[in-house]
N, C-alpha and C positions, 0 to 999 in steps of 0.2 A: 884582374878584371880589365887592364888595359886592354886587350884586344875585342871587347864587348863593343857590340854596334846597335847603334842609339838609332831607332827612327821616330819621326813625331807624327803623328798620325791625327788628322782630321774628320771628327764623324759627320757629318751631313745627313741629318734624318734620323729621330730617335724612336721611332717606331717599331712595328715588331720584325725588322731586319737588322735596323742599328742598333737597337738596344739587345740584341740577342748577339748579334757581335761582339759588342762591347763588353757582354758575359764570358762571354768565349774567349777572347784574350785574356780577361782577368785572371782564368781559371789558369789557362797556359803559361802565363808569366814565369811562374817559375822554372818549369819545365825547358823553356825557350832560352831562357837566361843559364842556363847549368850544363845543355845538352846543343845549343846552337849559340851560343853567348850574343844571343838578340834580345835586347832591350826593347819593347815597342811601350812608349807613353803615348798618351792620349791628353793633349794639354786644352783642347775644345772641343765642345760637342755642340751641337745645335738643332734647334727644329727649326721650320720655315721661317720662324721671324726672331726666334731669343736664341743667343748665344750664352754656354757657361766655360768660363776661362780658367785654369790653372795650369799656371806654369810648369810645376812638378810633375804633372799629370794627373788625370781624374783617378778618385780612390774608391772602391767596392761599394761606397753611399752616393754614388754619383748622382743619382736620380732624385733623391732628397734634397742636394745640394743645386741640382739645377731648375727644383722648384722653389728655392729658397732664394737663389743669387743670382738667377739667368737675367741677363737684359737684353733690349731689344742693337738686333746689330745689322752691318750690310757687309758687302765681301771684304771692302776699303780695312774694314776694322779688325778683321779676321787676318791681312795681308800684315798689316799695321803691330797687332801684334806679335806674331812669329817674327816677326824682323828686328821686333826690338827684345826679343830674348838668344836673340842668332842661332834661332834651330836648324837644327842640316836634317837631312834627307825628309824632308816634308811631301805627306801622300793624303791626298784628301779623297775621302770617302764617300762616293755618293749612293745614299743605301733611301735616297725618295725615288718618285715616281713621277717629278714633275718636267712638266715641260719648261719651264721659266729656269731654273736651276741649271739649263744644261749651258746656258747663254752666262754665267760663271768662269766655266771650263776655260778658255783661250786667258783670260786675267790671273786664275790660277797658278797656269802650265807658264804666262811671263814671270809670276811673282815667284816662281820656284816649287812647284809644286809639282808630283806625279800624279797621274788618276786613277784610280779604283773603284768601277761603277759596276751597281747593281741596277740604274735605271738605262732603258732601250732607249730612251728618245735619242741620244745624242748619234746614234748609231743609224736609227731611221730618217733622221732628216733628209734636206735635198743632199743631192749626190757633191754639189758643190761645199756644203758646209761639213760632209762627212771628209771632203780631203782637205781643206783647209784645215780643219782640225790638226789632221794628220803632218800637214806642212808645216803648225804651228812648233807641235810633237820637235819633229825633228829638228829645227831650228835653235830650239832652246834646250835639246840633248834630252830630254823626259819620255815615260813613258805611260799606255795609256791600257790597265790591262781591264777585260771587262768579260769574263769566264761565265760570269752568274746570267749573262744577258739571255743565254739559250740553254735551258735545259738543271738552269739553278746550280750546284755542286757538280754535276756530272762534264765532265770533261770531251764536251764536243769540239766548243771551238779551238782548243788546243790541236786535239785531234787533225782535225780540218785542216787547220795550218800550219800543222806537220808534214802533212801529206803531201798538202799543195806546194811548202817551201821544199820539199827532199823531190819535185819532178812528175810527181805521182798524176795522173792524170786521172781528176775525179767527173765521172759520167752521171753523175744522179743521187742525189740528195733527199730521203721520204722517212716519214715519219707520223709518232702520234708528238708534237709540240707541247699541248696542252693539259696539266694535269686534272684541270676540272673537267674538260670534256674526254678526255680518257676513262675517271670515273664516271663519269653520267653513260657515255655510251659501253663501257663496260659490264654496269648493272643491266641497261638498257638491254641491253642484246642475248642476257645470259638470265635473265629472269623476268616471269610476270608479272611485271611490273608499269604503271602508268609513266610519261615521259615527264609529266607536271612535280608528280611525287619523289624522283629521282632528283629530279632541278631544288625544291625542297629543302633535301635531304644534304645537297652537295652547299648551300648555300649555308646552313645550319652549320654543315663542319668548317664552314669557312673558305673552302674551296673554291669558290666562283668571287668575283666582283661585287658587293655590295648592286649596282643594276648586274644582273646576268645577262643583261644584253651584250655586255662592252665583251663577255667569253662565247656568247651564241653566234655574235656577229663574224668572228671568226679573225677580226682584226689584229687581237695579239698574237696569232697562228704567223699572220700576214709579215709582219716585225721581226720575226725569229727567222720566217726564213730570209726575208730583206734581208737578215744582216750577216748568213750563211753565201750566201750570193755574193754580198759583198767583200768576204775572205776570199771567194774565188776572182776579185779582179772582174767583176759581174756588175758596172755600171746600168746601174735600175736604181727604180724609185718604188716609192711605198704604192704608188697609183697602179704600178706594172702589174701588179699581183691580181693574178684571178680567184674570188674570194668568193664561192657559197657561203652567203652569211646563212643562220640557221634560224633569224629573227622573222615571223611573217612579216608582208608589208603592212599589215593591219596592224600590228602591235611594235613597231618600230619607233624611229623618235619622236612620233607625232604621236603618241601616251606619253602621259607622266608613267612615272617608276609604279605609285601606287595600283594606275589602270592596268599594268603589265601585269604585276602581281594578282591579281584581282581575276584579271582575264587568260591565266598561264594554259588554263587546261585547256584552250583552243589548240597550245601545240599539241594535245594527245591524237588525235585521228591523223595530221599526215606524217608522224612520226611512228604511228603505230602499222598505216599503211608499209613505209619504206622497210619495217621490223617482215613484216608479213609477204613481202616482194621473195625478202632474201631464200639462198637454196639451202638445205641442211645443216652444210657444215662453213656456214658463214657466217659473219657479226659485221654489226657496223661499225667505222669507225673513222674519227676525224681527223684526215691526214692532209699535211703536209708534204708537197713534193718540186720538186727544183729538178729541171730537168737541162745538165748543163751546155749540152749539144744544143739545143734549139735555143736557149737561155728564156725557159719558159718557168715561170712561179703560179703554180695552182695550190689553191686550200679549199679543201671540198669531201665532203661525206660518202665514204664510199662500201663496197661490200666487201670484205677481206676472208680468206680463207681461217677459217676456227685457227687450227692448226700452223700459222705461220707467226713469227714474232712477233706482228703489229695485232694478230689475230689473237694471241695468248696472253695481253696483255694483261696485266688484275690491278686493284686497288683504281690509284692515280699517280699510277706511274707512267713513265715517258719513253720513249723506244724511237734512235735516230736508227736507220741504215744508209751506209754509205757504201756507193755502188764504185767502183772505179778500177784500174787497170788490173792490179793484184786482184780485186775482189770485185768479181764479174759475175759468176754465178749467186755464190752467195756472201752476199757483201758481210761487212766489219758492222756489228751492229753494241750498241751502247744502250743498255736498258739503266733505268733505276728511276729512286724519285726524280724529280725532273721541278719540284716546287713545295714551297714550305719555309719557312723562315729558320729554321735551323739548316736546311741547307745548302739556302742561300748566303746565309750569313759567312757559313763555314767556306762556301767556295769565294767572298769576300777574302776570308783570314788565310785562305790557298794563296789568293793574289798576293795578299800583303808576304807572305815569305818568299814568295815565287819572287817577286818586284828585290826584296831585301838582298839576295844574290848577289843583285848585280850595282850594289850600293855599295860605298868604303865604312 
């Protein structure tokens, strides 16, 4: 077992992305260990503010134990103990959603650490703090992989910057982004159905945002392609994006969440209007498009042929097409789920062997 390669892996976020991770390696350990002789421990987990430590790394009762022994910690103490166990190849995991945690990252990447993010903010900020990042990155030899940012498991951004690093000259970037508004506009367009009752429905299976404003407003649409843009060497910011939000102005932030709720069925008549515009063999749907020539970002609801990829969608699944030299007429397109915590998780646990490569 000498040539077995030890990584120490850091969770950040025990929720239903990290703690589904952190399933997912257990299950694989063996497998990993016999068939790629990768050791991956997990020597701390943490939620926003308690930390639970073991050296060994955390064991199958992880979650008992870290309601049992977690205490409250800051990064300082996190850095503090990996140094005084002298773990090597240290990759910390960021499987929240916060904005405050991305301001972390640079102390990390000096204290020896890789990154593996499943949260977009650090990706969306100003254009200055996404290359400083990057400047940090290189500096200090580390790297920063973050796959789940667009599209969850499905292998976009890889893609992307395959194409774009082998010369490929990409023209145009369109999509459905969004799994919850994929379903919603999916059912929407293909059944008689109310728009309020789908909203509902999609919220119940957990699908939408706890507010379904933060998926109507079109803003996480907005992020994904920011950060598509930005693989292309596409200096923009989150404000460049032209965004039909799909929230009226009457029900926007000026309601509480419960007034929204309360008052949803106001969105039935101009959403049933835009149903009833459409021609036969169309549906609606909410795309996503990057148009690299003009370096133009629109998110906006539009009429799609039945019958075309974004047009055939089903479920809440996600459908990128990528337009570009090779693929002019009919581009390279990537269908599948696109969100869900298994797999995101799973395109996490992609990063972490993808990253382990190129470790001793």
């Amino acid at each position: 077992m000498s040539n077995t390669k030890t990584l120490n892996v850091v969770i950040f976020g025990i929720g239903n992305v990290g703690s589904t991770l952190i399933n997912q390696i257990q299950a694989a350990k063996a497998q990993l260990l016999s068939q790629q002789q990768l050791n991956i421990q997990i020597p701390i987990v943490t939620n926003s503010t308690l930390a639970f430590y073991n050296e060994f790394g955390i064991e199958n009762a992880w979650h008992s134990n870290f309601e049992k022994a977690s205490i409250p910690y800051k990064i300082k103490d996190i850095v503090d103990f990996v140094k005084s166990h002298h773990f090597q190849n240290l990759i910390a995991i960021d499987a929240t959603a916060s904005k405050d945690f991305v301001q972390n990252y640079v102390s990390l990447i000096e204290n020896g650490f890789h990154i593996i993010s499943a949260n977009k903010v650090a990706n969306t900020l100003s254009f200055e703090f996404y290359e400083q990042l990057r400047l940090t990155l290189k500096k200090h030899n580390k790297s920063f992989l973050y796959e789940t940012n667009v599209g969850a498991g499905l292998p976009v951004i890889e893609t992307i910057k395959r194409l774009y690093d082998s010369g490929e000259q990409i023209k145009k970037i369109r999509g459905v982004f969004s799994g919850s508004l994929s379903f919603i506009f999916n059912r929407f367009s293909s059944e008689n159905v109310l728009f309020s009752d789908i909203l509902i429905q999609a919220k119940q299976l957990g699908l939408t945002e706890p507010d379904a404003r933060e998926d109507l407003s079109g803003t996480d649409v907005a992020r994904k392609l920011l950060i598509l843009a930005r693989e292309l060497h596409i200096k923009t910011e989150l404000h460049d994006v032209q965004i039909e939000s799909l929230v009226p102005k009457n029900l926007n932030g000026k309601t509480t969440l419960h007034q929204f709720y309360s008052r949803q069925k106001e969105l039935d008549v101009p959403f049933q209007e835009r149903k009833q515009n459409l021609m036969e063999n169309q549906v609606l749907r909410y795309v996503g498009e990057l148009d690299v020539t003009k370096k133009s970002l629109e998110v906006k609801l539009v009429s799609e042929e039945k019958h075309s990829a974004i047009g055939q969608l089903k479920g809440a699944d996600s459908v990128f097409e990528i337009y570009s030299e090779s693929y002019q007429d009919f581009p390279l397109v990537i269908q599948g789920a696109g969100a869900g915590k298994h797999v995101t998780a799973r395109g996490l646990f992609s990063d972490i062997v993808k990253l382990s490569s190129s470790l001793n």
